[in-house]
TORNU-250660 format. One line per field, with one value per residue (C-alpha): z, x, y; residue number from 1; chain; residue in one letter. Coordinates in steps of 0.1 Angstrom, whole numbers, plus 5000, padded with zeros to 4 digits. Example, Ala and Ser with C-alpha at 12.3 -4.5 7.8 and 13.67 -1.06 7.14 Angstrom:
TORNU-250660
pz [5078; 5071]
px [5123; 5137]
py [4955; 4989]
pos [1; 2]
unit [A; A]
code [a; s]
***
This chain:
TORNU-250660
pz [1454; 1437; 1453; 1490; 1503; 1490; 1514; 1542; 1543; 1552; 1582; 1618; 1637; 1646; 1647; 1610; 1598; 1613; 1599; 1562; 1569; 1578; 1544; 1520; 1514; 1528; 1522; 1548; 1533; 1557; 1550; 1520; 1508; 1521; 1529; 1566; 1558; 1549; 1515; 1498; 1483; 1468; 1458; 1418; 1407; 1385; 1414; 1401; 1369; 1351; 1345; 1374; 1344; 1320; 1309; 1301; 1269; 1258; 1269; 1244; 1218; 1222; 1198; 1223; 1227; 1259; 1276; 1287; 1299; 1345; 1343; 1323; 1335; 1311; 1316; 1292; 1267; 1259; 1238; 1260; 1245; 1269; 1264; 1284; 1302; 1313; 1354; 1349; 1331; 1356; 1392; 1373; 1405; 1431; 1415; 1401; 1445; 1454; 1421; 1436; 1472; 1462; 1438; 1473; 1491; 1461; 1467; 1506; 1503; 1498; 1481; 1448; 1436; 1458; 1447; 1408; 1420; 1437; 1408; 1379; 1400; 1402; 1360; 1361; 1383; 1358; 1327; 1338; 1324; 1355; 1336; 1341; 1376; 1383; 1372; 1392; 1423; 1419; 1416; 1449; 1475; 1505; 1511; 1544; 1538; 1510; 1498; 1478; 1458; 1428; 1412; 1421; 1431; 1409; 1432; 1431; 1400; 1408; 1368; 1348; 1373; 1349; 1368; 1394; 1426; 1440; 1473; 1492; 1520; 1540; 1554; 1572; 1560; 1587; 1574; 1592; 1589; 1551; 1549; 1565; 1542; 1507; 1504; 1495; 1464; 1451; 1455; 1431; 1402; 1412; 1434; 1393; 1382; 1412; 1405; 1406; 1374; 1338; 1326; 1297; 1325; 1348; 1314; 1324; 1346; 1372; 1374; 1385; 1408; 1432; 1469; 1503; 1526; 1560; 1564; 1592; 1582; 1595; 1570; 1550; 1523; 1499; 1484; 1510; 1539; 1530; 1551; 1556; 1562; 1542; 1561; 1527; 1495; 1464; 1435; 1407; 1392; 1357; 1341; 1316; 1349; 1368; 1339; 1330; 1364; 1391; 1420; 1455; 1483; 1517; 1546; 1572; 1603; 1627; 1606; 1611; 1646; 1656; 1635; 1653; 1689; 1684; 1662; 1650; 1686; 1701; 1668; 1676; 1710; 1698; 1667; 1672; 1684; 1717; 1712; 1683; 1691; 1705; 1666; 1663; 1664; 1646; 1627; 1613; 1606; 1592; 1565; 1554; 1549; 1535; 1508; 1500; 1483; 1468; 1456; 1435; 1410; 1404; 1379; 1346; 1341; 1303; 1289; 1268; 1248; 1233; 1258; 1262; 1299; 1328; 1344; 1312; 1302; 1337; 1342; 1374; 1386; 1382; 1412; 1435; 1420; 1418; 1459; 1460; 1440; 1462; 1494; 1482; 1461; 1497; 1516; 1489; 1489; 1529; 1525; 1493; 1519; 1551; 1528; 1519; 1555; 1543; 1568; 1607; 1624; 1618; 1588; 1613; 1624; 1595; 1586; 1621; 1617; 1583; 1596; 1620; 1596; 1569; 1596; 1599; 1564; 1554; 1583; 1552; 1532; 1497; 1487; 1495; 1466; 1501; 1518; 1483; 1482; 1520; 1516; 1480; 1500; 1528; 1512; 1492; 1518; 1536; 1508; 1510; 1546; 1553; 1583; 1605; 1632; 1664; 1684; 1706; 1677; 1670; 1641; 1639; 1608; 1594; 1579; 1554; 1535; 1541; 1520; 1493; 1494; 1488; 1460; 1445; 1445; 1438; 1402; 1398; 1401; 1376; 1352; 1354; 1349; 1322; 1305; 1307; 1317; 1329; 1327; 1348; 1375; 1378; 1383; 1409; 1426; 1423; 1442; 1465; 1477; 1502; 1532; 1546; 1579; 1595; 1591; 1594; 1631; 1639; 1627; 1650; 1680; 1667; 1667; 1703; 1723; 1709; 1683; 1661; 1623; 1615; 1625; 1620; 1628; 1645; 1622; 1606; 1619; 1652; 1661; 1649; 1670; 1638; 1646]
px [2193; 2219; 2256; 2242; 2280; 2282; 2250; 2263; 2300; 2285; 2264; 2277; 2245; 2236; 2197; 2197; 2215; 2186; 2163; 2180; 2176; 2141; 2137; 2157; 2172; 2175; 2135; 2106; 2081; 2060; 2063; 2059; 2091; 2111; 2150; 2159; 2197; 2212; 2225; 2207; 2173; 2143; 2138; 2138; 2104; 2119; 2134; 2166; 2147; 2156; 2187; 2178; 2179; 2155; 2126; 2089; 2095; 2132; 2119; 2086; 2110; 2134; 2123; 2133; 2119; 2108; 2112; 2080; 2085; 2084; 2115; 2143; 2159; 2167; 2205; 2229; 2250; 2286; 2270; 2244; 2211; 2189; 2190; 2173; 2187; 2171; 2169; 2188; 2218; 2227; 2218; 2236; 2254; 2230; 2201; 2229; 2230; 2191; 2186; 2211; 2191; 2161; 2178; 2191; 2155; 2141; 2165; 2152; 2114; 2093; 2066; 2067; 2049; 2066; 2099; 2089; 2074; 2112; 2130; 2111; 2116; 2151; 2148; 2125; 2148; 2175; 2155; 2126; 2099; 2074; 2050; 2051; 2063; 2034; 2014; 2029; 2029; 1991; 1993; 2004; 1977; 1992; 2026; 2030; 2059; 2058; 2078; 2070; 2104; 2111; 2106; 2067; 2049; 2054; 2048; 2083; 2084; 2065; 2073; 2056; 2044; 2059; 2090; 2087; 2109; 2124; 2107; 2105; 2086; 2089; 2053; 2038; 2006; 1980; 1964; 1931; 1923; 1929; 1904; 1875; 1884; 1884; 1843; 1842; 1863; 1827; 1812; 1833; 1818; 1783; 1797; 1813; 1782; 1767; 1794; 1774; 1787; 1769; 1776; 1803; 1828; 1823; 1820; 1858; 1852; 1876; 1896; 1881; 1911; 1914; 1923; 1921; 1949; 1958; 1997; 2023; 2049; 2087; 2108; 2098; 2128; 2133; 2097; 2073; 2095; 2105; 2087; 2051; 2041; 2022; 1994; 1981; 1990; 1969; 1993; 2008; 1997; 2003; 1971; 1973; 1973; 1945; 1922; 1940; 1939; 1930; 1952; 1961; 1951; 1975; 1966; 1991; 1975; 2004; 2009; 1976; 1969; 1998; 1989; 1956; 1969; 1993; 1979; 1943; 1928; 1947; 1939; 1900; 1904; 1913; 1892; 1864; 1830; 1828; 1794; 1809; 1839; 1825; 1822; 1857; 1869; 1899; 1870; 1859; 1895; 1909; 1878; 1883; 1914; 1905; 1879; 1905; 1927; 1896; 1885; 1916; 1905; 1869; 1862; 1881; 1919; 1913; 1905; 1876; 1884; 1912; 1939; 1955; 1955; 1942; 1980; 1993; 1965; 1965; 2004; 2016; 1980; 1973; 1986; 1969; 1935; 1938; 1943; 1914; 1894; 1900; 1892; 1856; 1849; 1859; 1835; 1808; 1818; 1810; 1776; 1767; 1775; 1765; 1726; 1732; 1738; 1775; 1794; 1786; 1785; 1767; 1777; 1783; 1812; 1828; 1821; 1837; 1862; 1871; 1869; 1892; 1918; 1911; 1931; 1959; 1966; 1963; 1995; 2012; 2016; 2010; 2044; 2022; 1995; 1973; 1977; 1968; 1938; 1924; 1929; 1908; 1880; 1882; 1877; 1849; 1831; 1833; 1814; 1790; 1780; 1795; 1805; 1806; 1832; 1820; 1827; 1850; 1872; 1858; 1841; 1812; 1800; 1765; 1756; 1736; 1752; 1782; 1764; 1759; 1794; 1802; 1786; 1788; 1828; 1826; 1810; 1835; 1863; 1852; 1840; 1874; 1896; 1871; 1879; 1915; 1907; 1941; 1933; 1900; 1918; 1950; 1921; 1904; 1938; 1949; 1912; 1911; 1938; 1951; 1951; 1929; 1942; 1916; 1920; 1962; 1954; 1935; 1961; 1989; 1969; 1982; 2017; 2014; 1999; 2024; 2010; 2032; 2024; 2037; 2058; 2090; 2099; 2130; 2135; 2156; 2183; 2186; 2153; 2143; 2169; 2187; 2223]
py [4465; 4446; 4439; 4437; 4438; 4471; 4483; 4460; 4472; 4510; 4501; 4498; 4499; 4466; 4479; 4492; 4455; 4439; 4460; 4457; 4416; 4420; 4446; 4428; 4459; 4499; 4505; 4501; 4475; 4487; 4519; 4528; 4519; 4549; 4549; 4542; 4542; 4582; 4587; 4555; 4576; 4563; 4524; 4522; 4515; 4485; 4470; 4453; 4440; 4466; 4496; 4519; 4546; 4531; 4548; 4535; 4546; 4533; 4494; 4503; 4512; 4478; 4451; 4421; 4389; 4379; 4410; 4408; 4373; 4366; 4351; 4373; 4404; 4438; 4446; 4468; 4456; 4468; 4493; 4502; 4489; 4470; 4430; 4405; 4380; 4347; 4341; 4309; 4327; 4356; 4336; 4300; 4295; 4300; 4276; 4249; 4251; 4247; 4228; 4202; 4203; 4194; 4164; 4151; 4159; 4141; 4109; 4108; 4111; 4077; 4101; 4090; 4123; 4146; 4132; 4142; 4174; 4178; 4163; 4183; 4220; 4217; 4212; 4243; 4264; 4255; 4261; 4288; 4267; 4259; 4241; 4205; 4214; 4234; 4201; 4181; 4202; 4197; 4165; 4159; 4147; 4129; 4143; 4152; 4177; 4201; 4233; 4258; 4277; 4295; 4333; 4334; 4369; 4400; 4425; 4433; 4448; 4483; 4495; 4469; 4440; 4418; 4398; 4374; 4370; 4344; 4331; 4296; 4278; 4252; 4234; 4208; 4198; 4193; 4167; 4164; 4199; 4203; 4170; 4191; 4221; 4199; 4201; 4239; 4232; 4220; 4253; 4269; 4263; 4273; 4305; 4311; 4312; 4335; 4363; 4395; 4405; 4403; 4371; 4376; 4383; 4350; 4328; 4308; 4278; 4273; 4246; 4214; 4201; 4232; 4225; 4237; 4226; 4240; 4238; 4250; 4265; 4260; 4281; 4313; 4330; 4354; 4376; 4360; 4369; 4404; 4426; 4414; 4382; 4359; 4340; 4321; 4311; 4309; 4289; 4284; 4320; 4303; 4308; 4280; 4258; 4274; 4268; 4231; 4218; 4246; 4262; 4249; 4274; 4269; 4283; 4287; 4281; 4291; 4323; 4332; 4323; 4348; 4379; 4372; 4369; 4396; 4424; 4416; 4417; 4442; 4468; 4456; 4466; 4503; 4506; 4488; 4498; 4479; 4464; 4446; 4432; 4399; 4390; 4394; 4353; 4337; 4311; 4341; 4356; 4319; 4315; 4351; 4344; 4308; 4318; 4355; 4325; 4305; 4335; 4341; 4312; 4329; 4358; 4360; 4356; 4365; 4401; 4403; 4432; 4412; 4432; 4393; 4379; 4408; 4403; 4416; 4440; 4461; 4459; 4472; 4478; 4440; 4432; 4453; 4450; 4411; 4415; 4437; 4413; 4381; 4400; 4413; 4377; 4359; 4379; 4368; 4338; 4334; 4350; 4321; 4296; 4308; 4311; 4275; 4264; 4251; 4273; 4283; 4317; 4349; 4369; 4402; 4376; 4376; 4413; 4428; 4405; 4415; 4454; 4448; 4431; 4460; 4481; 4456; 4453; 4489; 4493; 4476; 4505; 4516; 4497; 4466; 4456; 4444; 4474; 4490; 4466; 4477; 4512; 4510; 4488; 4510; 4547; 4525; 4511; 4546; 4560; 4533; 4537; 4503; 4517; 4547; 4559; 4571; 4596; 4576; 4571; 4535; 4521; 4503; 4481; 4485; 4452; 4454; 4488; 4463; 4437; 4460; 4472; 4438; 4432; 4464; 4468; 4431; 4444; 4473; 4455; 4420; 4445; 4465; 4436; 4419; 4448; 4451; 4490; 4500; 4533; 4530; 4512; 4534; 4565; 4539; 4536; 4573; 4581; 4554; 4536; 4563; 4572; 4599; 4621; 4609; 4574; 4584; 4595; 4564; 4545; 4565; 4555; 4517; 4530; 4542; 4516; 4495; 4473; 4459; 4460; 4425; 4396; 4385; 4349; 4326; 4299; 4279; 4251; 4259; 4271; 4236; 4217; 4204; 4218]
pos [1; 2; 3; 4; 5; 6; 7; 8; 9; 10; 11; 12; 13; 14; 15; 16; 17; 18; 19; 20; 21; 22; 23; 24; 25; 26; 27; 28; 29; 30; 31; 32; 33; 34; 35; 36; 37; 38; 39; 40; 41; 42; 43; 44; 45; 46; 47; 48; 49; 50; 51; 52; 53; 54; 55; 56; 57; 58; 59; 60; 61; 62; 63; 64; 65; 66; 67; 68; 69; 70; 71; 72; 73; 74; 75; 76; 77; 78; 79; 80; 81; 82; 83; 84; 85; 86; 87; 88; 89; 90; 91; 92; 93; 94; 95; 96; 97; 98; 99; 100; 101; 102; 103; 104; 105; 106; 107; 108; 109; 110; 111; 112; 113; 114; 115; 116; 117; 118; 119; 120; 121; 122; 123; 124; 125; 126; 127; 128; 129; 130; 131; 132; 133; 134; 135; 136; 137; 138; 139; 140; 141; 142; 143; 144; 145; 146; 147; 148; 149; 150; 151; 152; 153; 154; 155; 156; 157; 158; 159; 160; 161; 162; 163; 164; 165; 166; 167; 168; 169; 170; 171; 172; 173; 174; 175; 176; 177; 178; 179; 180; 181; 182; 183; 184; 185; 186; 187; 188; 189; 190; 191; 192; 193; 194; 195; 196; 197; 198; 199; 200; 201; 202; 203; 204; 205; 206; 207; 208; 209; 210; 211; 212; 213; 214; 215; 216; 217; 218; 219; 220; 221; 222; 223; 224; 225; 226; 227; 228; 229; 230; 231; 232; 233; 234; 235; 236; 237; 238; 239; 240; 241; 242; 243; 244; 245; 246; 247; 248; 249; 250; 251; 252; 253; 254; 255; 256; 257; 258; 259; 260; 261; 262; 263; 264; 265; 266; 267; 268; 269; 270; 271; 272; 273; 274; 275; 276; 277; 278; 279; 280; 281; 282; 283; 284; 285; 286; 287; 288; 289; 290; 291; 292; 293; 294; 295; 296; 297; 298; 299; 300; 301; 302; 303; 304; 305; 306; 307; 308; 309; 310; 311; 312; 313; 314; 315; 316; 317; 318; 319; 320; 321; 322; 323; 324; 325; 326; 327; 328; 329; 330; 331; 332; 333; 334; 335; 336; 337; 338; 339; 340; 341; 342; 343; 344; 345; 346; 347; 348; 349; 350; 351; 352; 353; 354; 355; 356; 357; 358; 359; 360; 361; 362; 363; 364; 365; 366; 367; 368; 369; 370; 371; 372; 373; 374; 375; 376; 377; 378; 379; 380; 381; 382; 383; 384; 385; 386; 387; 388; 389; 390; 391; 392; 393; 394; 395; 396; 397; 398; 399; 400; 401; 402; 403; 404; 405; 406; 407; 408; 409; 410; 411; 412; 413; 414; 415; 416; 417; 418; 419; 420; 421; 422; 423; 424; 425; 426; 427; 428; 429; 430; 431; 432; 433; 434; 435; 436; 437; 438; 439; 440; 441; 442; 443; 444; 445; 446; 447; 448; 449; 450; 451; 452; 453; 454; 455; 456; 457; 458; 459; 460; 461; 462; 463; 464; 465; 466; 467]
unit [A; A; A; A; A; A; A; A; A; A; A; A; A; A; A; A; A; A; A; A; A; A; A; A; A; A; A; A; A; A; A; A; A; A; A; A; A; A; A; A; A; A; A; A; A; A; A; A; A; A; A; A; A; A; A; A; A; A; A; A; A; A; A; A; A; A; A; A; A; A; A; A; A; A; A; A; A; A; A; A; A; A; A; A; A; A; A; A; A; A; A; A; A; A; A; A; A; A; A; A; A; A; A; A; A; A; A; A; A; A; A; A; A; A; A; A; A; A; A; A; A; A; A; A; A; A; A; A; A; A; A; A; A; A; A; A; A; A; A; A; A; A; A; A; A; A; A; A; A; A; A; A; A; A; A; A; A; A; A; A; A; A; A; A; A; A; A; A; A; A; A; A; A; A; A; A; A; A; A; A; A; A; A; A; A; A; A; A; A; A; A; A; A; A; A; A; A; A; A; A; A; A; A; A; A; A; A; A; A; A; A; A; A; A; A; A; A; A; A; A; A; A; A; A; A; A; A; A; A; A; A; A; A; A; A; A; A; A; A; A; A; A; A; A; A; A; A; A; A; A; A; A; A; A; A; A; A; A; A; A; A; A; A; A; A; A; A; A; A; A; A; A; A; A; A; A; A; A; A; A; A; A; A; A; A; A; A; A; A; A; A; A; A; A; A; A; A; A; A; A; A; A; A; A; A; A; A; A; A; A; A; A; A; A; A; A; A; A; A; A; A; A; A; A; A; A; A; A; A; A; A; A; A; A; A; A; A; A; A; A; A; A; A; A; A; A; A; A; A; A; A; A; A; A; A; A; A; A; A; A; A; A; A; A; A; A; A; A; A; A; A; A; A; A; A; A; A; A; A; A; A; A; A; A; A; A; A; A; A; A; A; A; A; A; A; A; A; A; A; A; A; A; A; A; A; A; A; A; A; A; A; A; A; A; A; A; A; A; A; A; A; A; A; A; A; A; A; A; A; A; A; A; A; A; A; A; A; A; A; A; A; A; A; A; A; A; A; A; A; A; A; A; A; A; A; A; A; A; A; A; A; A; A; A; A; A; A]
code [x; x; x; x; x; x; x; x; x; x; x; x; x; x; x; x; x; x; x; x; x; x; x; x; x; x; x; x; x; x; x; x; x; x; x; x; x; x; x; x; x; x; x; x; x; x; x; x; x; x; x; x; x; x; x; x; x; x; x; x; x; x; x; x; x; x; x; x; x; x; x; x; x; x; x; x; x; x; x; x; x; x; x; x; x; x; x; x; x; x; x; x; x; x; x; x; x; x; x; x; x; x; x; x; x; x; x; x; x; x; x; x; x; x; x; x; x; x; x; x; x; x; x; x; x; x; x; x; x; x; x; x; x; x; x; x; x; x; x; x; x; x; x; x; x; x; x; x; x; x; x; x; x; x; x; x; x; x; x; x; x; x; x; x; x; x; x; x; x; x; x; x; x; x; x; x; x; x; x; x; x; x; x; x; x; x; x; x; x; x; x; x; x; x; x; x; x; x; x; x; x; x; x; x; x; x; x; x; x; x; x; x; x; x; x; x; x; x; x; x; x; x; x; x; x; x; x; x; x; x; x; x; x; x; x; x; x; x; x; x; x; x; x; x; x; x; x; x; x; x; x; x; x; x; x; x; x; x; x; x; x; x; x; x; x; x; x; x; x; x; x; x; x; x; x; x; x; x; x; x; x; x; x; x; x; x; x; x; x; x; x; x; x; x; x; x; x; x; x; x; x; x; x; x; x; x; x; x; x; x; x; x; x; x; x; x; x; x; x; x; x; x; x; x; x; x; x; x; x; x; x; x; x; x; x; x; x; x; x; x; x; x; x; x; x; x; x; x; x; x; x; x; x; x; x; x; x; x; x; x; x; x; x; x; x; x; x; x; x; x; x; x; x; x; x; x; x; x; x; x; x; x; x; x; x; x; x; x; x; x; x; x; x; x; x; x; x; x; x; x; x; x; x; x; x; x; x; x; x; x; x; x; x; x; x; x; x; x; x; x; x; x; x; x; x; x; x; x; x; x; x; x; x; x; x; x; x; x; x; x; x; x; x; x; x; x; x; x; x; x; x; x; x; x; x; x; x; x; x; x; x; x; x; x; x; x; x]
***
């Protein structure tokens, strides 16, 4: 948006303020970014990254270094040719401010490597290079606080998918439950290998220091709490780290166990096929969830057609696709394990479950690269005879066309980011990742019993009895 005064100043209605708090701005997130305050019109595709009048083809034409890069901004100079301008130059103030918080944070722990981690972030928020903070972030093991800040996530940036925003949270780490979590980290390489892809696209080895933690979280800020809520995390997105050292996947247990009390079940009670729903169980919901984030670290972060990294090669498609991607690979990755006796439950658990959630993300909208990724997957696996819908209005999952589904799109989508096919996937998109009347009306049957599309949370100070 920019100067948020300037939006702020205009609106009266206490309802609309708390809406534009829970937005970030005058645009639903949750649906599909359209205006909910008069006279403000459609949200910039480039976000505030960019001159709101910029064209595709005046930022090819500009010979600038690093305006690709996540961390610089393309403003106007007095002449009125783009420039770029580092992060750390036009929000100086503001991070001089968190860079000196998490100094003092670093002077109270008795964590020696959470008080680098602390000390070499605020460096990186003054400098924009993540690297050795990224390292060392991984490098933690046994800090029982832990917080996650800086520009991340590049959904944001719905022209090029290029700049990250700014985001933070706070967690607790629960450390008995991340302990029972850490043996499926040695699957990975082997569930590499088992990709069902030819091989030239699963020849990167994933890192060999991966995690799985299970956190609660106390404080959510900026990207990750604007709009939807995230209920994991798969970091650093770096992809010199993830093949260096690995990535650390958080699940956020608290998160998760509300979206399943409040949404998940109620949505399965209206759209599910009643002799199903007993698979519906938040183990079920949790490891989805769980192996979505390992799956992130499997496949290929490297074109092979010589298009550079996928990130850069599928531009503002990368982000949806990459969602899409770590859905589908999680799914495999339960049915590997469940054959190898490594995980409990029937596999219909995990696929009703995962029906059920496909509803609850597609809610997010098309703004949103997951509700992108659940309404590619769920035109997909319509074609597919994953499923059928009944009379009745519910659906009911057929198991083994859902296998094949999985492994199927699993294919499509490894072979389109191998490739570096932007093309191909902005036709897969354009095809596939809307929504049908159909599935529309179904959806409107949500609306009006009442379920709520996503969480927001009371947090901070206060809420924690700290003031």
């Amino acid at each position: 948006w920019g100067d948020k005064n300037k939006l702020l100043n205009k609106v009266e209605n206490e309802a609309s303020l708390q809406y534009i708090d829970i937005n970030y701005g005058p645009w639903d997130r949750l649906n599909n970014d359209s205006s909910f305050i008069d006279g403000i019109g459609p949200k910039p595709a480039g976000a505030n990254f960019y001159p709101v009048d910029m064209t595709k083809e005046e930022y090819a034409a500009a010979n600038l270094s690093e305006k690709t890069n996540l961390y610089t901004l393309l403003r106007r100079d007095e002449t009125g040719d783009l420039t770029v301008v580092w992060y750390h130059d036009a929000y100086h103030e503001e991070l001089n401010r968190a860079a000196k918080y998490l100094l003092d944070a670093a002077e109270l722990s008795d964590n020696t490597a959470f008080k680098l981690y602390l000390t070499l972030r605020a460096e990186a928020l003054l400098s924009d290079n993540y690297f050795a903070s990224d390292m060392a972030w991984l490098d933690m093991k046994d800090n029982p606080v832990d917080i996650v800040i800086g520009p991340i996530e590049t959904y944001e940036d719905g022209l090029f998918g290029q700049k990250a925003s700014y985001e933070a949270y706070v967690l607790l780490k629960d450390m008995d439950w991340s302990k029972r979590l850490q043996k499926y980290v040695a699957f990975l390489p082997g569930l590499q290998h088992n990709l069902p892809v030819d091989d030239i696209y699963k020849q990167e080895t994933p890192g060999s220091d991966a995690e799985l933690n299970a956190y609660d979280v106390i404080y959510y800020a900026g990207d990750c709490n604007a709009g939807s809520k995230t209920i994991a995390i798969n970091l650093p997105n770096d992809e010199r780290v993830q093949l260096e050292k690995g990535t650390r996947r958080l699940q956020l247990k608290n998160t998760m166990r509300a979206k399943f009390d409040e949404i998940l079940m109620p949505i399965a009670g209206v759209l599910i096929d009643s002799s199903q729903r007993n698979h519906i169980s938040f183990d079920a919901f949790f490891a989805n969830t769980m192996f979505h984030e390992v799956a992130h670290g499997l496949g290929i972060k490297n074109t092979i057609s010589g298009k550079g990294t996928v990130r850069e090669a599928l531009k503002e498609q990368a982000s949806a696709l990459e969602e899409g991607k770590a859905d589908i690979l999680g799914l495999f990755m339960v049915s590997e394990l469940l054959n190898k006796g490594e995980l409990d439950g029937d596999i219909m658990d995990y696929y009703v479950t995962f029906m059920a959630s496909i509803f609850r993300s597609i809610r997010f909208g098309a703004s949103s690269a997951h509700g992108k990724a659940n309404m590619l997957r769920f035109n997909y696996f319509l074609e597919q005879g994953a499923f059928t819908r009944n009379a009745d209005g519910t659906y009911h999952v057929n198991g083994e066309k859902f296998a094949a589904a999985v492994q199927s799109l699993s294919n499509l989508i490894l072979t389109l980011q191998g490739d570096g096919d932007y093309e191909g996937v902005k036709k897969l998109m354009a095809e596939k990742a809307v929504i049908g009347e159909q599935l529309k009306a179904d959806l409107k049957r949500l609306t009006d019993q009442a379920i709520p599309v996503d969480i927001v949370f009371e947090q901070g100070k206060k809420v924690l009895g700290l003031e």
